[in-house]
Backbone as JSON, one array per atom type, in Angstrom:
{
  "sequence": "XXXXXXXXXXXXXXXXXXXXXXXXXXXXXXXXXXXXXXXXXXXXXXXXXXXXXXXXXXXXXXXXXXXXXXXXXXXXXX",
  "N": [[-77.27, -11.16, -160.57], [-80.85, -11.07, -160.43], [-83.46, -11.92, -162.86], [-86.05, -11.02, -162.38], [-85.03, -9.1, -160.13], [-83.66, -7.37, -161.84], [-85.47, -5.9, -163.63], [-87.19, -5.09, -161.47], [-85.27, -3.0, -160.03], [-84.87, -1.85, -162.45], [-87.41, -0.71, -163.03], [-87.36, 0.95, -161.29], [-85.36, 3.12, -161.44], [-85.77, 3.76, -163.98], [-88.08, 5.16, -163.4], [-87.22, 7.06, -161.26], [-85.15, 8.0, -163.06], [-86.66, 9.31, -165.78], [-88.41, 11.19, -163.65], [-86.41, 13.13, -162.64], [-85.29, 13.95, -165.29], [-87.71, 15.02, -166.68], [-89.11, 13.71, -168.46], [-92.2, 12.05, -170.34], [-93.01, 8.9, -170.38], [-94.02, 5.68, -171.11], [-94.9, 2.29, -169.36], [-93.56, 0.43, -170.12], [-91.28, 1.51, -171.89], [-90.14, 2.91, -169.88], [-89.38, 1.19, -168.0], [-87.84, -0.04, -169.82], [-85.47, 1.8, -169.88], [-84.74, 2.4, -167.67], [-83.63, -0.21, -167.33], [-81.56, -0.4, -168.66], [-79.98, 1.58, -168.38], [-79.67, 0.66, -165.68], [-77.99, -1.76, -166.62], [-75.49, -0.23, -167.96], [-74.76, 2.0, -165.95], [-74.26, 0.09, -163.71], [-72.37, -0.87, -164.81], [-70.59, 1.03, -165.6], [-70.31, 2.19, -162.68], [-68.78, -0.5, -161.26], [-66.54, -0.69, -162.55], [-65.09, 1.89, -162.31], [-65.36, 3.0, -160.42], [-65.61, 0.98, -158.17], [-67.54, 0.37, -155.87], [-69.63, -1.06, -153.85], [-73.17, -2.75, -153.15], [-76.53, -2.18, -152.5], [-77.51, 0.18, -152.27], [-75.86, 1.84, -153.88], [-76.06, 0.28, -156.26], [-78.25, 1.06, -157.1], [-78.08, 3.94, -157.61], [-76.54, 4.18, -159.73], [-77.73, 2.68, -161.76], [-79.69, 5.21, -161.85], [-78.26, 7.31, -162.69], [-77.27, 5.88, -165.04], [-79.36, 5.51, -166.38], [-80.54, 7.92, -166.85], [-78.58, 8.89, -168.68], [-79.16, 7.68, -170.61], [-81.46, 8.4, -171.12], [-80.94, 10.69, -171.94], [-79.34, 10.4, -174.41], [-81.37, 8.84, -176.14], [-83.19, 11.17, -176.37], [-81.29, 12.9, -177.46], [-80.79, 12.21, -179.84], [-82.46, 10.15, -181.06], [-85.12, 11.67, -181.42], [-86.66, 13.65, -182.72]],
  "CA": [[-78.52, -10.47, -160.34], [-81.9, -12.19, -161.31], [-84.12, -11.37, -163.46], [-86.88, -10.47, -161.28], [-84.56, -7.81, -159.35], [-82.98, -6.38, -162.45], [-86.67, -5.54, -163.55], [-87.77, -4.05, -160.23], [-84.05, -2.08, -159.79], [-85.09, -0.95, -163.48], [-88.48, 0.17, -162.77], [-87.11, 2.1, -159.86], [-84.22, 3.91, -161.82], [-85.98, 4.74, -165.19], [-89.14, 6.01, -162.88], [-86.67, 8.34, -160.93], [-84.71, 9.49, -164.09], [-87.58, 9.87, -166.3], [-88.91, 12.04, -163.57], [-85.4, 14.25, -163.16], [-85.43, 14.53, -166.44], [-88.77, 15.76, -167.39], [-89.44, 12.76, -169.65], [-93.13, 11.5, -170.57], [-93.13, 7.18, -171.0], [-95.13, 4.4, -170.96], [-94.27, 1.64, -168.21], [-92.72, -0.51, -170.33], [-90.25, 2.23, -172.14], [-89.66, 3.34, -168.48], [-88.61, -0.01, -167.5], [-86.51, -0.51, -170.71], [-84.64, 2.54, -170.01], [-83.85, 1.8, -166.11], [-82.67, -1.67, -167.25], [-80.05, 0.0, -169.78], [-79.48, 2.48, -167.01], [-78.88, 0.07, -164.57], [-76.59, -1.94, -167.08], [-74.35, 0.85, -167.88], [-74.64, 2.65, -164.7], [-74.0, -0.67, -162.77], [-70.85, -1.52, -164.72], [-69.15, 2.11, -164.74], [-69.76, 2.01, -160.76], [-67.73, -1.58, -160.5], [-65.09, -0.32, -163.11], [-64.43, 2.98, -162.16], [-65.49, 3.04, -158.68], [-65.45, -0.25, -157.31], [-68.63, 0.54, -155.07], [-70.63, -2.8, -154.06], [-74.15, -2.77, -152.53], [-77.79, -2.28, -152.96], [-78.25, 1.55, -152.52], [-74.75, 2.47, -154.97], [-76.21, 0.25, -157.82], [-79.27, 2.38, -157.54], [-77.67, 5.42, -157.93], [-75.69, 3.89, -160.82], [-78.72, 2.8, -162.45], [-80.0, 6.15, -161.8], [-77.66, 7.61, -163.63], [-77.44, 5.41, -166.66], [-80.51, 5.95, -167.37], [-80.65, 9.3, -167.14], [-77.78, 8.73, -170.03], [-80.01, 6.46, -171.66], [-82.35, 9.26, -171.78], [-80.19, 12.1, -173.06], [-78.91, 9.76, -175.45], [-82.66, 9.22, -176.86], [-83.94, 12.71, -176.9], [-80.77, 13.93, -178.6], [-80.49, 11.44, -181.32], [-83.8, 9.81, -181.93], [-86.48, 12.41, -181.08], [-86.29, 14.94, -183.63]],
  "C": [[-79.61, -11.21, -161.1], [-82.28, -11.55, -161.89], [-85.03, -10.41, -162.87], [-86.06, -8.97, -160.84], [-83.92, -6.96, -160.48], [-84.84, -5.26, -163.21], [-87.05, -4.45, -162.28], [-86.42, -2.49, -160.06], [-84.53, -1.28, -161.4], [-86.31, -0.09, -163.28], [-88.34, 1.21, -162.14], [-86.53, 3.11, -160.92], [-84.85, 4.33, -162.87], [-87.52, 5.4, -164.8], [-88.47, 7.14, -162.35], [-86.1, 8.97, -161.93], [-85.71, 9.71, -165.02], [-88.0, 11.07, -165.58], [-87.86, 13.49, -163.37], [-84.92, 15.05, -164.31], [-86.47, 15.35, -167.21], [-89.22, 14.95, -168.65], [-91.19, 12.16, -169.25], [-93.07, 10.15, -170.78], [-93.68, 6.7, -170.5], [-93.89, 3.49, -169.64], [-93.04, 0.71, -168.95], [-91.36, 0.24, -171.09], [-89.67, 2.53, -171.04], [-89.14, 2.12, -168.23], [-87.2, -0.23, -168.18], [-85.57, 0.39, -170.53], [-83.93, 2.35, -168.6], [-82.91, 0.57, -166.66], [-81.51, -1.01, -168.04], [-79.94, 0.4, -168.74], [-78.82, 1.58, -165.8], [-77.44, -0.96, -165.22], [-75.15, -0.8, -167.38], [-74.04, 1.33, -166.71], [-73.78, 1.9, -163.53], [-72.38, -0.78, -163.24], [-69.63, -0.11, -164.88], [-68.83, 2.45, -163.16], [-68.78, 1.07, -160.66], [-66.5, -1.02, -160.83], [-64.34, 1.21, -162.53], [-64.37, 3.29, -160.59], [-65.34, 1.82, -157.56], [-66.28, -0.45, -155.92], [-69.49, -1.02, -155.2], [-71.54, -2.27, -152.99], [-75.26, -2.11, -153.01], [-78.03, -0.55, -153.67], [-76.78, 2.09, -153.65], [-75.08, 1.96, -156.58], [-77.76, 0.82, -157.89], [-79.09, 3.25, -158.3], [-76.5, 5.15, -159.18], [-76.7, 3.68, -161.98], [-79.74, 3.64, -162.42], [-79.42, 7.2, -162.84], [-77.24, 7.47, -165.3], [-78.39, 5.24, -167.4], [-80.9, 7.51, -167.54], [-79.36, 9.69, -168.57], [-78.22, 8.59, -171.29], [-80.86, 7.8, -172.21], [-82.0, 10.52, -172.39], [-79.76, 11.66, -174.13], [-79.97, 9.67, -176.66], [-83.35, 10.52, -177.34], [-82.38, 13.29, -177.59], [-80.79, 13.55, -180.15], [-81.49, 10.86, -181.99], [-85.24, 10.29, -181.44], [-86.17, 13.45, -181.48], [-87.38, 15.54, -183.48]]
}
């Protein structure tokens, strides 16, 4: 995956879970949290699921950032 597309696939994923979540961020926290999201997200889809294609690592990096972000508000947002 390039750079370029892990960027855009992040923008996407920590704009939709920020907004499922009810989270407030800047563009560039929003980005940084899709890109975790889509790293984690992407690699428990291959390992556990073994799902390949565009719209599954969405919804993987949908998910891991919505991780990303329960992970942040429980532990470092007191």
């Amino acid at each position: 995956m390039s750079v370029v597309w892990l960027i855009i696939v992040g923008a996407a994923a920590g704009f939709l879970a920020t907004r499922v979540m009810n989270v407030r961020t800047g563009v560039l926290e929003t980005v940084a949290i899709g890109m975790a999201g889509a790293l984690i997200g992407g690699l428990v889809l291959r390992f556990l699921i073994a799902v390949t294609g565009a719209l599954a690592g969405l919804v993987g990096a949908v998910l891991g950032a919505m991780l990303v972000i329960w992970l942040w508000q429980t532990y470092f947002r007191r």
